[in-house]
C-alpha positions as CSV (number, residue, x, y, z in Angstrom):
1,X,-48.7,9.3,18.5
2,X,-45.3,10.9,17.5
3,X,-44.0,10.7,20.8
4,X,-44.9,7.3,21.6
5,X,-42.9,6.1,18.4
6,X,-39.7,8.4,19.4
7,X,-39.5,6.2,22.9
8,X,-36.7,3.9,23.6
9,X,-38.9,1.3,24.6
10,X,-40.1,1.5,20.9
11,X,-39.0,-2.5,19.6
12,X,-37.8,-1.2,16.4
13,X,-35.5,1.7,18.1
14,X,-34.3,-1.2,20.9
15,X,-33.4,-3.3,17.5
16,X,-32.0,-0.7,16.1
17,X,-29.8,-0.2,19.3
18,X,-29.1,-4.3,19.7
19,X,-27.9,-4.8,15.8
20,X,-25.3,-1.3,16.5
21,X,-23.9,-2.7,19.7
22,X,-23.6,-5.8,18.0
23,X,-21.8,-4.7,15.2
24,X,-19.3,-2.2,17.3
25,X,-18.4,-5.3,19.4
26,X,-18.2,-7.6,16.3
27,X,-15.9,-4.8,14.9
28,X,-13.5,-4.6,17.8
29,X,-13.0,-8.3,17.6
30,X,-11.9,-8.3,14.0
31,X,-10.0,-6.0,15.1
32,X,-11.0,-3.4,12.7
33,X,-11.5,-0.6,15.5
34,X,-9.3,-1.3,18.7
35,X,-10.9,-0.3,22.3
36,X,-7.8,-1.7,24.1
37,X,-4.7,-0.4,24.3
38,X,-1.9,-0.7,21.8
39,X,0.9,-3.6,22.5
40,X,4.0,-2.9,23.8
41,X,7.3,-3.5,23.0
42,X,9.0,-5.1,26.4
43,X,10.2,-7.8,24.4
44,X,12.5,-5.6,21.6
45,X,15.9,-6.8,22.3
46,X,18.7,-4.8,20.7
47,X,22.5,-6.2,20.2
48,X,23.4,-2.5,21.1
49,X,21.4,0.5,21.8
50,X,23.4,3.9,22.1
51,X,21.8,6.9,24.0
52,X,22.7,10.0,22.3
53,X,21.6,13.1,25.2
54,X,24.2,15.7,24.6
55,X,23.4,18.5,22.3
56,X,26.7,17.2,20.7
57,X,26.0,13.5,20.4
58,X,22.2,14.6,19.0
59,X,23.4,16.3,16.4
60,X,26.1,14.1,15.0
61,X,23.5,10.8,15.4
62,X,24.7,8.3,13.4
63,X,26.2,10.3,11.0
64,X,29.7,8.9,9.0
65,X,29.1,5.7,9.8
66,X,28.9,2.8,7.2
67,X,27.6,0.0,8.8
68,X,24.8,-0.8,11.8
69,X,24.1,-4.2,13.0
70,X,21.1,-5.1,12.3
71,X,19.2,-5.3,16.0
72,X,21.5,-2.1,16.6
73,X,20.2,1.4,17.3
74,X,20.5,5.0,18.6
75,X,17.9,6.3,20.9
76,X,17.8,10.1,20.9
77,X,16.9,12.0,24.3
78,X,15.5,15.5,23.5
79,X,16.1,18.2,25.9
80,X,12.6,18.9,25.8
81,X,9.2,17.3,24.4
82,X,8.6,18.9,21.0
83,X,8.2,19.0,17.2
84,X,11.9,18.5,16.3
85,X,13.1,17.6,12.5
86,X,15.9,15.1,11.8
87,X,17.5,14.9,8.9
88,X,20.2,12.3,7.1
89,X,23.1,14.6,6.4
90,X,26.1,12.6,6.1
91,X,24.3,9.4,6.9
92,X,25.4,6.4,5.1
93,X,23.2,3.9,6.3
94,X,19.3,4.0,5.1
95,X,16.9,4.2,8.8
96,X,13.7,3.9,10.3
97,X,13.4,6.7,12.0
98,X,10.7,6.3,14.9
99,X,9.2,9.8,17.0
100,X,8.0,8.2,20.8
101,X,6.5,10.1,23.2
102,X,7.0,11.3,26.7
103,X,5.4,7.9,27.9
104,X,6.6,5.7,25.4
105,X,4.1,6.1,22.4
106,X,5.2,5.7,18.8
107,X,3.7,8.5,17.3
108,X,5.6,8.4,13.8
109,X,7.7,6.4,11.6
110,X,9.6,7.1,8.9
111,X,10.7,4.2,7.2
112,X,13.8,4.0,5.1
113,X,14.8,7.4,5.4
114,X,17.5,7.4,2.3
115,X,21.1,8.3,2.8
116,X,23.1,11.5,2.6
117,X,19.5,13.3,1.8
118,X,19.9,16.9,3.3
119,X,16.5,17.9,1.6
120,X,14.2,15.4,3.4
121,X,13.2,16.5,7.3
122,X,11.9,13.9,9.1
123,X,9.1,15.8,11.6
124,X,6.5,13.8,14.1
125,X,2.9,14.2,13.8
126,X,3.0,15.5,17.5
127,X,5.5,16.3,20.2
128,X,8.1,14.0,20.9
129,X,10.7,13.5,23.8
130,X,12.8,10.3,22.2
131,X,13.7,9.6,18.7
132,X,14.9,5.8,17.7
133,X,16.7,5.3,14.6
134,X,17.3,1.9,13.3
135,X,18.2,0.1,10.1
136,X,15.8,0.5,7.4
137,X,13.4,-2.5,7.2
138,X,13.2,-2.8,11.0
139,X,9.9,-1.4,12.0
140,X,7.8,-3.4,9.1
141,X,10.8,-6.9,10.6
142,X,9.4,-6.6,14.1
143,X,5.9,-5.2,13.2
144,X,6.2,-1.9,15.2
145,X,3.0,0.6,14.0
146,X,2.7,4.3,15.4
147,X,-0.2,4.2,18.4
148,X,1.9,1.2,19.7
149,X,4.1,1.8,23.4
150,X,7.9,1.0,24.0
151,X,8.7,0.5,27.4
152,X,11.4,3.2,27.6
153,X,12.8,2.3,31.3
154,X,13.1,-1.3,29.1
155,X,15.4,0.7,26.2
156,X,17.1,2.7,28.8
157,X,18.6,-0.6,30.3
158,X,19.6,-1.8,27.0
159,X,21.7,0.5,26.6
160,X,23.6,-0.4,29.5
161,X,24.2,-3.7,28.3
């Protein structure tokens, strides 16, 4: 008799099932849990985008500079994916400061990173191969959440503009 009430085809376990599945799909449309993947960010339109890829021009950034437009930005290319800290030595202007991935994921933001702090290190939650600074204010302005994807081919010609 145990083992008859242990079977799928029991109603009760099949309602039990049904009212689950129901609630995991009702879920995903609120959007509470998200199946699908993130947005993407083909759309972003920057004024100017630099491309810092030089050890040199990665390690000044944006540093001594007072002012940044505000759909301006610097897009960082490491020389290899990985856990690097940035920092805002001799930076005048308060940043977002936005770890992607190798395939375009945002996998931390730090927003408002506050000027001329050389205590603060600004590290992603995993490895990184691009790092995109921007005026503080400007991840929350264009709603731009870690787990979301930039289109980096998209950035790259940008930058070209």
């Amino acid at each position: 008799m145990l083992i008859k009430k242990l079977q799928f085809s029991d109603s009760s376990y099949l309602k039990s099932f049904l009212i689950i599945f129901s609630l995991v799909i009702a879920i995903s449309f609120l959007g509470i849990i998200n199946f699908t993947q993130a947005k993407s960010f083909n759309d972003l339109q920057f004024e100017k985008l630099e491309i810092a890829d030089s050890l040199k021009e990665i390690q000044i950034g944006l540093m001594n500079r007072k002012s940044l437009c505000s759909d301006c930005g610097m897009l960082f290319i490491l020389p290899i994916e990985g856990k690097t800290a940035f920092w805002m030595k001799n930076t005048y202007i308060p940043l977002d400061i936005l770890f992607i991935s190798k395939n375009g994921e945002v996998i931390t933001i730090h927003e408002n990173a506050q000027p001329l702090n050389e205590l603060n290190r600004y590290w992603p939650k995993r490895n990184a191969k691009y790092v995109l600074e921007v005026n503080a204010g400007y991840s929350q302005k264009h709603n731009i959440n870690e787990g979301e994807f930039f289109n980096i081919d998209k950035l790259f010609e940008q930058s070209r503009k």
